[in-house]
Phi, psi and omega in degrees: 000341212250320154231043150276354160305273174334314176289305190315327179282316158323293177336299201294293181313303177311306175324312183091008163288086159260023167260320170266349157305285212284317198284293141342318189279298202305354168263350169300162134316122134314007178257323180333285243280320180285336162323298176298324178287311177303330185258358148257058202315311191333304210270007183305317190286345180257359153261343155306345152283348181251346160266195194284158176354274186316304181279357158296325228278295182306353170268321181318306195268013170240021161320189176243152170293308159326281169349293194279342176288328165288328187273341188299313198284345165245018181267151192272140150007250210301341155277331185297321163311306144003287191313297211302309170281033181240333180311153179275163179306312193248019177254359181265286168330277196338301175280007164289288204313334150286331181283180187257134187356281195292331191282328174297327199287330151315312197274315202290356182270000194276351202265160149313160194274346148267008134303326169327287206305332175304304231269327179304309195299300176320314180283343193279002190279160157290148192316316198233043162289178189273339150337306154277005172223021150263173162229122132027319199271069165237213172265032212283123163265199202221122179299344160237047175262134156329176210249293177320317166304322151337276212286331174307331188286328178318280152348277165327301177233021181275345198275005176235015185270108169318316177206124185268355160322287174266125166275103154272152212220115199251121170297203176297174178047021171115312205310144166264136234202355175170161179214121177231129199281136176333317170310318178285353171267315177306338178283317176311150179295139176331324187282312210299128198269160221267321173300333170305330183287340227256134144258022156049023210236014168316133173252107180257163127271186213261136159316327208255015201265159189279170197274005170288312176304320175319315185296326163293337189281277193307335194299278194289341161291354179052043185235162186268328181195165214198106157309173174266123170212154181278230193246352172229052189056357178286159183250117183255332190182187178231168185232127161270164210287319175321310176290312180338293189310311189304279176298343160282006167280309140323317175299313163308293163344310190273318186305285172333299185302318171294303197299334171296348189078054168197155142321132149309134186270138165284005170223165161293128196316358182271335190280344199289146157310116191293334164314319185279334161244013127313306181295005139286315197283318232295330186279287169347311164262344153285303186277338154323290188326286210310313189291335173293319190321341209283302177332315185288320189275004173258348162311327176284292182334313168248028193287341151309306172296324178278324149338293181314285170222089162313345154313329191282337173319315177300315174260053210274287178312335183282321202306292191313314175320279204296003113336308171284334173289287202289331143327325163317287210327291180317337174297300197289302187294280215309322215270337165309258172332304194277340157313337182251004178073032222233338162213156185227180177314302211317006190252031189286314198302287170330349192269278166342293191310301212279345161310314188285350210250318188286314207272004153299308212301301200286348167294322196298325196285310212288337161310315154316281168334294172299325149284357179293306178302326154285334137285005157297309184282326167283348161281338163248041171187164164225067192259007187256010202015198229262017162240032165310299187300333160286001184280291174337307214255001164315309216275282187303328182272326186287316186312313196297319169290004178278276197310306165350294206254349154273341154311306165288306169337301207289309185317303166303329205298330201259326169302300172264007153295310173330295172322313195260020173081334157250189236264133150307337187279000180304327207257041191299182171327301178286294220269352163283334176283311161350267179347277187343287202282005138307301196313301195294351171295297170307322203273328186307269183341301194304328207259009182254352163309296219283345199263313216252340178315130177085337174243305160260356180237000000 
């Protein structure tokens, strides 16, 4: 379907038909229309010229940003001025908030002097506050206006209002004082005054709080939209639930990508420059690279002992792998779990206790195994001569202090970045298996000092 979309439209464009060109887009789904644009990069300015204002504005602001910067640069004077001032507030911000010095103040000179001045207030937030992702255009009544005077205000100025769903109801100076959902005003009686409805139990946000708490803030309240207020309670603005979605879809991303052992890409991977993501991935894999070198030199440390009985050198790869595994694992669970607000630090200990309790089980099981796999193997071979059961059993207690101590490793390690002010995702995959396999190197060598000393080392 999608690309018999594509051909009808090429088909048009070539004709130089933009009267049934327009009469196609406009029957589309805005998401169609952004579709046609990603897979006809070519042809974007010309379909936001041919379509009408309002449905360019809605396709424009659910672009990718690369998308719309190419397109900022070739759309004529007057529609783009259109475009910019028809953008919603915080979908405006947004896109300032990417662009580069001159090009915003270019834009910003396209808006009338008092949006101007909005558009200024809004940039004045930190990047990544809840600030920059509110907006300005919503409903506030007076707590002793009537339910009729309510809906008359409603009338007048909801049509320019991101959402008319929630009402706010604001004291003197601004101040807010209650958020009441429509439904309860259209049901209530005429008379009735709009503070008898507030059950004063509102939930805002602080401009200046960062924007992963919004998202936790909308996760658990279940609301479509969540005022703004400053530090003395006045009502600056609202965050609707789109943006919300939009950013925690960023986050999420952003996440992804640490844990992986990368930089976030500021673009879709396809679009990125290949110069630019080697130079996401390359510090990230120079310091994996530099924290593995470590390995080889605790690997020196005991190169006497593998001299000795070079059988232990074969499980060198089981040990450290699986150190490393249940450290990812562990890794993975917390940063998870403090995203979704489900733990905080104060919840370490508790973290601990079930690490240490879970990361015994899965060392005994997987230490079972490994010895199990070494009296398996000694019923068709004697490649394990005759102290194979110290081997066995060398083998199964360093898994269980491995597995242990990579459990506790991933698990503490996103708590106490977190403690220190930086980002959990930081304590990605790779660099707790780094961590892991340097250690699991040490608890391994040691426990095969303490099973072997004197008989093969």
């Amino acid at each position: 379907m999608e690309e018999l979309i594509v051909e009808e439209v090429v088909e048009l464009v070539e004709k130089g038909d933009n009267a049934q060109l327009k009469v196609y887009l406009d029957d589309l789904n805005i998401s169609d229309v952004e579709h046609l644009i990603n897979e006809l990069p070519q042809y974007a300015v010309k379909f936001l010229d041919t379509l009408a204002i309002k449905r360019a504005v809605n396709v424009f602001r659910i672009l990718d940003f690369p998308t719309q910067e190419r397109i900022i640069k070739k759309l004529s004077g007057p529609k783009l001025a259109e475009l910019i001032n028809l953008l919603p507030p915080d979908d405006r911000t947004s896109l300032f908030s990417e662009l580069k010095g001159d090009a915003v103040a270019k834009l910003i000179q396209l808006l009338p002097a008092t949006d101007r001045v909005e558009a200024l207030s809004l940039l004045g937030y930190e990047e990544d506050s809840v600030g920059r992702l509110m907006t300005p255009d919503y409903v506030a009544v007076k707590k002793d206006w009537t339910v009729s005077r309510v809906l008359e205000h409603i009338r007048r100025y909801g049509k320019n209002s991101e959402t008319i769903d929630v009402i706010y109801v604001i004291g003197d100076n601004g101040v807010l004082l209650d958020d009441i959902r429509i439904r309860e005003i259209l049901l209530a009686s005429p008379e009735v005054m709009i503070g008898d409805l507030a059950d004063n139990r509102t939930i805002a946000l602080k401009a200046n709080d960062p924007q992963e708490e919004a998202i936790n803030v909308f996760r658990m309240n279940n609301r479509v939209a969540l005022p703004v207020v400053d530090d003395h309670d006045i009502l600056l603005g609202i965050v609707t639930v789109d943006d919300i979605l939009w950013i925690a879809n960023e986050e999420y991303t952003e996440d992804m990508h640490k844990i992986g052992g990368t930089q976030a890409l500021d673009e879709p991977y396809l679009d990125m420059p290949l110069f630019g993501l080697v130079k996401k991935r390359v510090g990230w894999l120079v310091i994996l690279f530099l924290g593995e070198m470590l390995t080889a030199t605790a690997m020196g440390y005991f190169e006497a002992d593998i001299a000795k009985a070079v059988i232990l050198a074969m499980f060198v790869p089981l040990i450290i792998s699986s150190g490393g595994n249940s450290g990812s694992q562990a890794s993975t669970l917390i940063i998870q779990a403090m995203a979704l607000g489900e733990i905080t630090i104060g919840d370490w200990w508790k973290v601990m206790k079930r690490e240490i309790l879970s990361g015994l089980i899965l060392g005994i099981v997987l230490g079972t195994i490994g010895f199990t796999r070494i009296f398996v193997w000694t019923l068709f071979s004697d490649m394990y001569g005759p102290h194979w059961m110290l081997i066995g059993l060398t083998v199964g207690v360093a898994l269980v202090g491995v597995v242990l101590w990579g459990s506790l490793a991933g698990s503490m390690l996103p708590l106490l970045l977190k403690k220190l002010g930086a980002d959990p995702a930081t304590s990605s995959a790779p660099f707790v298996a780094t961590l892991v396999d340097v250690t699991g190197l040490i608890i391994y060598f040691s426990v095969a000092v303490m099973f072997l000393e004197g008989i093969l080392l």
